[in-house]
Each structure stands twice: as C-alpha cells, then as structure tokens.
C-alpha positions as CSV (number, residue, x, y, z in Angstrom):
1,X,-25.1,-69.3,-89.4
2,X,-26.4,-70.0,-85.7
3,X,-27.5,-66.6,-83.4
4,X,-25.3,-65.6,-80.4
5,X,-27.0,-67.6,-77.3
6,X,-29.3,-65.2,-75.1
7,X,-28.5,-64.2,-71.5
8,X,-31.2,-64.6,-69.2
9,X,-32.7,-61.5,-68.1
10,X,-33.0,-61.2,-63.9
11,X,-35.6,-58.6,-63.0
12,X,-36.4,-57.3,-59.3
13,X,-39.5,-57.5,-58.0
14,X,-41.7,-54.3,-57.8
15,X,-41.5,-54.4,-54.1
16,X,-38.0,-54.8,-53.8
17,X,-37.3,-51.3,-55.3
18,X,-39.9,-49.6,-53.4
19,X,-38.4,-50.7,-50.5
20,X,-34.6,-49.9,-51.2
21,X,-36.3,-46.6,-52.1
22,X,-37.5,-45.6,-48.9
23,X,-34.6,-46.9,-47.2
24,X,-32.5,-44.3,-49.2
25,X,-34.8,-41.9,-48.2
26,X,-35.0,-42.3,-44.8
27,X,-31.3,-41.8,-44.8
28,X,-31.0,-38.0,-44.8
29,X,-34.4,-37.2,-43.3
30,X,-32.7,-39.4,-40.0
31,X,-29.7,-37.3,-40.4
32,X,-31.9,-33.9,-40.7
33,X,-33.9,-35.2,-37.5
34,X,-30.9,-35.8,-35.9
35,X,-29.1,-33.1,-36.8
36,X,-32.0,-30.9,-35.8
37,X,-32.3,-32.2,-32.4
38,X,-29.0,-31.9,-31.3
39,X,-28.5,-28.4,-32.7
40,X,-31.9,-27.2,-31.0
41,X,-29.8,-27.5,-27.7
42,X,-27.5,-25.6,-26.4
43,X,-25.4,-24.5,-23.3
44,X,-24.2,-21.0,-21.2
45,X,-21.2,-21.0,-18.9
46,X,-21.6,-19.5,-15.7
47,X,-19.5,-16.0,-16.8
48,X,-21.6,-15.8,-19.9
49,X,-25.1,-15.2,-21.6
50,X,-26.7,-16.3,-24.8
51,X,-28.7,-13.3,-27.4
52,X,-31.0,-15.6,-28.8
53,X,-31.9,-14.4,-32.2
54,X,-34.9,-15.1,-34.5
55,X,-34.2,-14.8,-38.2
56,X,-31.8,-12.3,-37.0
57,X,-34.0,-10.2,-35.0
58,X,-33.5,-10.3,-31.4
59,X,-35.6,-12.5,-29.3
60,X,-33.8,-12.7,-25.4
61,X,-31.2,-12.8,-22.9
62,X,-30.6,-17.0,-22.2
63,X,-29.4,-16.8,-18.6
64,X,-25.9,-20.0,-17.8
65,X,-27.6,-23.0,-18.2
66,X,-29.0,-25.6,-20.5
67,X,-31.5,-24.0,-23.3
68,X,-34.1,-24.9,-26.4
69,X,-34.0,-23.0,-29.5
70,X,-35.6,-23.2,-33.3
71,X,-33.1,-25.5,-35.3
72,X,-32.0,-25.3,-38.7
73,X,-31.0,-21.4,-38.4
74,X,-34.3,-20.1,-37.4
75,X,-33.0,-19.1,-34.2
76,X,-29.1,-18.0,-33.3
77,X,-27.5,-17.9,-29.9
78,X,-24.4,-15.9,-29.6
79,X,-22.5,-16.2,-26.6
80,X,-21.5,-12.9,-24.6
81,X,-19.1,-13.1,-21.5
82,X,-20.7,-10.9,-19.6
83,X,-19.3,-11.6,-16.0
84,X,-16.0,-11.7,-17.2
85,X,-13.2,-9.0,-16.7
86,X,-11.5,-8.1,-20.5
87,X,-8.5,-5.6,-21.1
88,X,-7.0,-4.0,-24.3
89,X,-3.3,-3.5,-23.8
90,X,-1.4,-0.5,-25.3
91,X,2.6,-0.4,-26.3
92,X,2.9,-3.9,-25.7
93,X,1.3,-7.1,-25.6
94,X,0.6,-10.0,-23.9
95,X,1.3,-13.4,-25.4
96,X,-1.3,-16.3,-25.7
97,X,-4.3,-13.8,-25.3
98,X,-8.0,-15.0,-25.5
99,X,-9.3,-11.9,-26.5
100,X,-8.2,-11.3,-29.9
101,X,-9.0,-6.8,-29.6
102,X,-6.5,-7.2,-26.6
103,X,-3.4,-6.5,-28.3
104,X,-2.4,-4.4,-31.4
105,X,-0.5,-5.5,-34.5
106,X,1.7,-1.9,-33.8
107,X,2.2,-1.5,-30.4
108,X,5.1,0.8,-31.0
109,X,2.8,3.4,-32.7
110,X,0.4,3.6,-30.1
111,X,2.9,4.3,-27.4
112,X,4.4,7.2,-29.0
113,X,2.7,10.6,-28.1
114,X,3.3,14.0,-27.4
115,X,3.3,16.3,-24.5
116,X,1.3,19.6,-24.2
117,X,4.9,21.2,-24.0
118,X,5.8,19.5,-27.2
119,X,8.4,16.7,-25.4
120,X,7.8,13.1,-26.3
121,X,7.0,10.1,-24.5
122,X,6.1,6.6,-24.5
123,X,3.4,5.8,-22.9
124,X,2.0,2.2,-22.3
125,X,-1.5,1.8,-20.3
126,X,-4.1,-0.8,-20.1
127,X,-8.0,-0.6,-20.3
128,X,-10.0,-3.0,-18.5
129,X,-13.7,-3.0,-19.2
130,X,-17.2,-5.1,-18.9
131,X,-20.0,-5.9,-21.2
132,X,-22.9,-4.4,-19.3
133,X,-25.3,-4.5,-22.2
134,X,-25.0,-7.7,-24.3
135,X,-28.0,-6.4,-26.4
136,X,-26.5,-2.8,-27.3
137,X,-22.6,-4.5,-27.2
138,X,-23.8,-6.8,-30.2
139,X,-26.2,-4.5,-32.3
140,X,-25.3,-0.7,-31.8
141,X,-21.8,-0.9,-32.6
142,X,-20.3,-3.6,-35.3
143,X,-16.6,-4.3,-34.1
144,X,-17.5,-3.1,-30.6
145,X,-13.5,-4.2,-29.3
146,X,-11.8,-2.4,-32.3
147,X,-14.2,1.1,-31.5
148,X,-13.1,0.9,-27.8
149,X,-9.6,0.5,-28.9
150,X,-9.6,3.8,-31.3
151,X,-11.6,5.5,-28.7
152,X,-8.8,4.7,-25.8
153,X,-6.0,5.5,-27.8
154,X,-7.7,9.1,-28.7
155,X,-8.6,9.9,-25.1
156,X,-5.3,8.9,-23.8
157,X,-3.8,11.6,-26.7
158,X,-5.7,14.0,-25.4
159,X,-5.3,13.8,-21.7
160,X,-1.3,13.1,-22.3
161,X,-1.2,16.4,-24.9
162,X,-3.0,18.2,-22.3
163,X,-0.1,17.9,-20.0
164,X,3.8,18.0,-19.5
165,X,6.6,15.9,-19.6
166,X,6.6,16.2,-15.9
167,X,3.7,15.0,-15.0
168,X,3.6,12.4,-17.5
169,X,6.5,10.9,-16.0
170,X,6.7,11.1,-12.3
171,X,3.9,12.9,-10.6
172,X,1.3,13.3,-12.8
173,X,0.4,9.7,-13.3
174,X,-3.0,9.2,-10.8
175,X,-4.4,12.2,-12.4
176,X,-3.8,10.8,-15.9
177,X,-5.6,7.9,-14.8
178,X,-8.6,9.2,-13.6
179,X,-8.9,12.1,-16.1
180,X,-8.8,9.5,-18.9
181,X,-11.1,7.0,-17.0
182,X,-13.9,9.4,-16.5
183,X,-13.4,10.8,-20.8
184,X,-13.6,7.1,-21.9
185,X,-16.6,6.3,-20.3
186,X,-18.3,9.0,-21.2
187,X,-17.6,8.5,-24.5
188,X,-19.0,4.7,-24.4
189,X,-22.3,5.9,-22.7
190,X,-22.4,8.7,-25.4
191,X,-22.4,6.0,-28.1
192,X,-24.7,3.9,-26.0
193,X,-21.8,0.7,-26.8
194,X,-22.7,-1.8,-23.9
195,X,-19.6,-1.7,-22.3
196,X,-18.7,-0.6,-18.6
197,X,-15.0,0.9,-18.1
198,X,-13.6,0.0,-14.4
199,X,-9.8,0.9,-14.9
200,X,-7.6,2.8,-16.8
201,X,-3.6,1.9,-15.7
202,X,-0.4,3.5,-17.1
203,X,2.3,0.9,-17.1
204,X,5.7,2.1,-18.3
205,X,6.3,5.7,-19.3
206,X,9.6,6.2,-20.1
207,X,11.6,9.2,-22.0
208,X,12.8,8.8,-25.9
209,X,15.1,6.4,-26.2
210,X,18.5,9.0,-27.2
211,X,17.2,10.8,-23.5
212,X,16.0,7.9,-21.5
213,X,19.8,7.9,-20.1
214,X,19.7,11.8,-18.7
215,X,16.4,11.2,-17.1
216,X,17.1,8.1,-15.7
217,X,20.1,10.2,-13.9
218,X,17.5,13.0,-12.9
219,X,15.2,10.9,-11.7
220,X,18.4,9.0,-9.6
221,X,19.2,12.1,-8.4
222,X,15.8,13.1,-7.1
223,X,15.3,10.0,-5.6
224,X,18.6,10.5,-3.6
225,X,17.4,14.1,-2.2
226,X,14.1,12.7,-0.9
227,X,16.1,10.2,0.7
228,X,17.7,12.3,2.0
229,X,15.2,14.8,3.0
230,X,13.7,12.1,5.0
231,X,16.8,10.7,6.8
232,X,16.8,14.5,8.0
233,X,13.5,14.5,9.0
234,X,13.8,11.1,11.1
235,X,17.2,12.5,12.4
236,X,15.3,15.7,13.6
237,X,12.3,13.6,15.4
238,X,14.5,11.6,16.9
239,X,17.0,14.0,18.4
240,X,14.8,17.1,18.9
241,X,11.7,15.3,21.1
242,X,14.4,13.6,23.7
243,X,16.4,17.1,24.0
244,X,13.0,18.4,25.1
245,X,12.5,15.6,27.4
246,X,16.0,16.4,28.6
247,X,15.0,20.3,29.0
248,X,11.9,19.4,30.4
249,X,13.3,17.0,32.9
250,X,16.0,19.4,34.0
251,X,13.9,22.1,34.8
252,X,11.3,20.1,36.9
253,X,14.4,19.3,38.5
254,X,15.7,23.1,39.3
255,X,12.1,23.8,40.2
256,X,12.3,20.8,42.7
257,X,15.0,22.0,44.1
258,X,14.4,25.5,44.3
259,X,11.2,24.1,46.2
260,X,13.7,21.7,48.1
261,X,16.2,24.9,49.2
262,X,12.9,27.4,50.2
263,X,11.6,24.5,52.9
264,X,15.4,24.1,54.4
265,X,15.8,27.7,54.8
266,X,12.6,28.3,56.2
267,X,13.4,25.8,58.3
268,X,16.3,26.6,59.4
269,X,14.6,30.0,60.0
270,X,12.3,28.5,62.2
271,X,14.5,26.5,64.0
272,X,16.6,29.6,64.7
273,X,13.9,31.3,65.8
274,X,13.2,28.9,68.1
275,X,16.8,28.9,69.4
276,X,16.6,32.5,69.7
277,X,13.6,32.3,72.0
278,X,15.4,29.2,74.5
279,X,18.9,31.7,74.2
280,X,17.1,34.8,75.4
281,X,15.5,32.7,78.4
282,X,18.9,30.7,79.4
283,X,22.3,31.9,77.4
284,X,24.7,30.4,78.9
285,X,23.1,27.0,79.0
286,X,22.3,27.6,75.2
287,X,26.1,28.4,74.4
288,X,26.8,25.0,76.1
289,X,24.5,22.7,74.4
290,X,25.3,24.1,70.8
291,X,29.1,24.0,72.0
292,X,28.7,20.1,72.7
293,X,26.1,19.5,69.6
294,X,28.7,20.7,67.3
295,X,31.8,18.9,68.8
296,X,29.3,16.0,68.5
297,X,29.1,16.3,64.9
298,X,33.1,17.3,64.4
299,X,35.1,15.7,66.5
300,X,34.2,12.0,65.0
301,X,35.1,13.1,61.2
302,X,39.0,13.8,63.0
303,X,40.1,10.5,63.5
304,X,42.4,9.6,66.0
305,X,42.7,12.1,69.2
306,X,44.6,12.4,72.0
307,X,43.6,14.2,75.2
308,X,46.6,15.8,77.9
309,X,47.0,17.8,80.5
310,X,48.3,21.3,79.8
311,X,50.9,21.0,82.8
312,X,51.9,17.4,81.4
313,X,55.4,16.9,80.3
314,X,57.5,14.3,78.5
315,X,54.5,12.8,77.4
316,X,56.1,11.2,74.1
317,X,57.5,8.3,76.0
318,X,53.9,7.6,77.6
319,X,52.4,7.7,74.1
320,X,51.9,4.1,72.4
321,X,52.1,4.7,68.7
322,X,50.2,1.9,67.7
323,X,47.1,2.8,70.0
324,X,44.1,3.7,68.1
325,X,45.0,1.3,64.9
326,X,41.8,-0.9,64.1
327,X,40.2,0.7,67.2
328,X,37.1,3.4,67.4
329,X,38.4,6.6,68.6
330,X,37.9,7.7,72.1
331,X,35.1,10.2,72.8
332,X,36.6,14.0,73.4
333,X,36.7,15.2,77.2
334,X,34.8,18.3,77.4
335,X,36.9,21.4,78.4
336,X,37.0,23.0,81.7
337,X,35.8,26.1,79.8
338,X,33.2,25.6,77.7
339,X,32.4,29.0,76.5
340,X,35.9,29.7,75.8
C-alpha cells in the first residue's frame, strides 16, 4: 500500500514577518498620534470662554480664539457662554429653546401661587441672567440652571405671598419686579453661584380661571372710568384756559375804555372851559358860531330841504317834486335871527 503524496510546505521568510509586524503596529500608534494632535486643539466662539482643566483641577480661563491643550484627557476644556444673555421662563415655555434649564416640564405648577390675602393667582415671569464667574458657575454649584430655577420660583412665592391680589394684578406689578430682582440676587451672591441677575419680568397674571370672567369685567370697568376721568380733564383744559382768555380780554377791554371815556370827558372839560373863557369875552358872537357849528353837523343828516319866505304864498305850484332826486341837498340859509 503506497503513502498519501506530500504537499509542499511554503514558508515566509524571517524578514517578511518582521516587517508585516511593524506595519500592524504602526497602525494604531498613527491613529493615537493623529488622534492626539487633533484633539490637543481646540476653538472659543466670540460669546464664550474655555475652563481648561488638568486631571480635573482647574488650570485657566482660554479667552475666543484658537488654543493648545494636553491630549488624551489630561487636560479638559469646557465651554461657558459667558457674553451671552440666558432666561428661565415660568408658567410657560418657549419652544425650540437652546438652553435646556429654560423651561419646566410643569409649567402649570409653577404659576399657581397664593396671595398674602389668601386669593390665588397665576403668575408667569421670566428671569434673565449672566454667567459672571465661569470658575464658581462650574465648581461651587453642581446643576447651577436647576438651583437658579428653585431659587426664582421661591423668591417669587415670597414676594407674591407678601402682597394682595390687587397689586398682583394691576398696580402692583413694578414693585414685584424689583423686590424680587434685588432677593434673587442676593441670594446668588450669598451662595457665591457665578451668575449675574439683570431682569426679573412678570408676563401674564391673570385671576383663576372660574373668576377670570368677573375681573376681566372689573378691570373693563376701571379702564372705562379712567377714560373717562381723563376726557374730563382734557375737556376742563380746554374750555377753562380760553374762558380765562375771554375774561381776561374783556376786562383789558372795559379798562380801555374806561381809560378811553376819562380822556373824552376831560376833554370835553377842557374844551368847555375854553369856550367858557371866549363866551365871557364875546357872547353873542359865541352863541353864533356854536348856532352855525351845530346846524353844520345837523342839517346834512336831514335830507332834502326846502327854504321859503314866511310871507310866500301858493308856493305848492312853484315846487318841482322831482328836484333834489340824485342831487346833493342845497346848503341851509342862515336865519335873520340867529339867536332866536
């Protein structure tokens, strides 16, 4: 019986397997080196800055820009938005938000609080803050946005509690404002937190819903008597400053007048004293000329006149009916008598 033929037997080369094993070697450590060099780089936008940490410890503030640091986890750059405005939003929320603390999963719970004179309300009011510290916002506090959310909502209990329904809902709302501003960031100072409050800002504040109705009619009907109250008002500023003019102007005028009416008769006074002086000197001449200066002034306002003889007689015929029509009248004839 003949043995099974024998394969040949191919072996590689002792320097072919050194070389395929430094080639598979190489491999990662040109990943590593790679890898290492890209992720020793890294970039700050112009709102932000970078807490560069050092096995976890912090090392320094990277200002925007382009900046080195220890690969491979040695050193960690966490990016703060430090220039940017950011808001937490109460009672409601606003869709497609960046900030994931701005919003609550319950809004409805937040906004529901009670009055110092025991009405409800529900109030809705936003919080708009800074990072002013991005050292103490990352290390003093853990969830820094969840903190400043608990501590708004109890500061904004405590300033509504501390008030009434009244001023929660109409006039009361500035004050609310600032008295809640001023609490909150003394508060985040107090727990050293980082964070700069700029504005506190009540939205809506509205009534329970099974009341909302009544004091919607209220508020109708106050709006409607300050309207009123001011028509009234402009009504009065118009009407009251021109009656004064009118007073005003009328009595200027009576003085004027009164001035006017002393100068004619003191006038008139002197003139009649001067009369008096040229009648005791010649009286019969003076009889004459005022006899003739006064027919002067009368005698044209009469019209048409005609001028006979005493001893005349069936003068109608002689008279021409027409004369005188579209003519000036004829001047009087002085009297044989003048001082009779």
């Amino acid at each position: 019986m003949s043995s099974p033929p024998q394969l040949p037997q191919f072996r590689m080369p002792a320097k072919g397997v050194g070389f395929v094993f430094r080639i598979l070697l190489a491999i990662p450590l040109v990943i590593l080196v790679f890898t290492g060099i890209f992720s020793s780089f890294y970039t700050v936008s112009p709102e932000a800055v970078a807490v560069v940490q050092r096995f976890g410890k912090f090392k320094r503030v990277a200002e925007p820009g382009l900046h080195f640091k220890i690969p491979f986890g040695v050193d960690t750059a966490t990016i703060v938005p430090v220039r940017r405005q950011l808001k937490l939003e109460f009672g409601f929320g606003t869709p497609g938000a960046t900030n994931e603390d701005q919003t609550s999963n319950e809004p409805g719970l937040e906004s529901d609080m009670v009055t110092g004179d025991l009405n409800a309300a529900q109030v809705e009011w936003v919080v708009q803050y800074g990072i002013s510290s991005p050292k103490d916002y990352l290390f003093n506090v853990k969830n820094p946005g969840p903190t400043l959310r608990d501590l708004s909502e109890s500061v904004m209990r405590e300033v509504i509690g501390d008030r009434t329904v009244d001023e929660v809902l109409t006039f009361g709302r500035t004050e609310i404002e600032s008295d809640a501003l001023v609490r909150l960031q003394a508060l985040v100072e107090r727990i050293n937190m980082g964070l700069r409050v700029e504005q506190v800002q009540l939205n809506n504040v509205n009534p329970p819903a099974p009341v909302q109705r009544s004091f919607s009619d209220v508020n109708r009907a106050q709006q409607e008597r300050e309207q009123l109250i001011n028509e009234a008002n402009g009504e009065y500023n118009r009407v009251i400053p021109r009656a004064k003019g009118l007073a005003e102007q009328r009595v200027s005028g009576a003085e004027g007048f009164a001035v006017q009416r002393i100068n004619e008769a003191r006038g008139d006074v002197a003139r009649f004293g001067q009369l008096l002086v040229q009648y005791d000197k010649a009286p019969a001449v003076t009889k004459q000329r005022l006899y003739l200066e006064t027919m002067n002034e009368v005698l044209p306002k009469l019209g048409g006149k005609i001028i006979l003889d005493e001893d005349a007689k069936q003068f109608l015929p002689l008279m021409n009916l027409n004369q005188g029509i579209g003519t000036r009248p004829s001047a009087p004839a002085a009297p044989a008598n003048p001082s009779r």
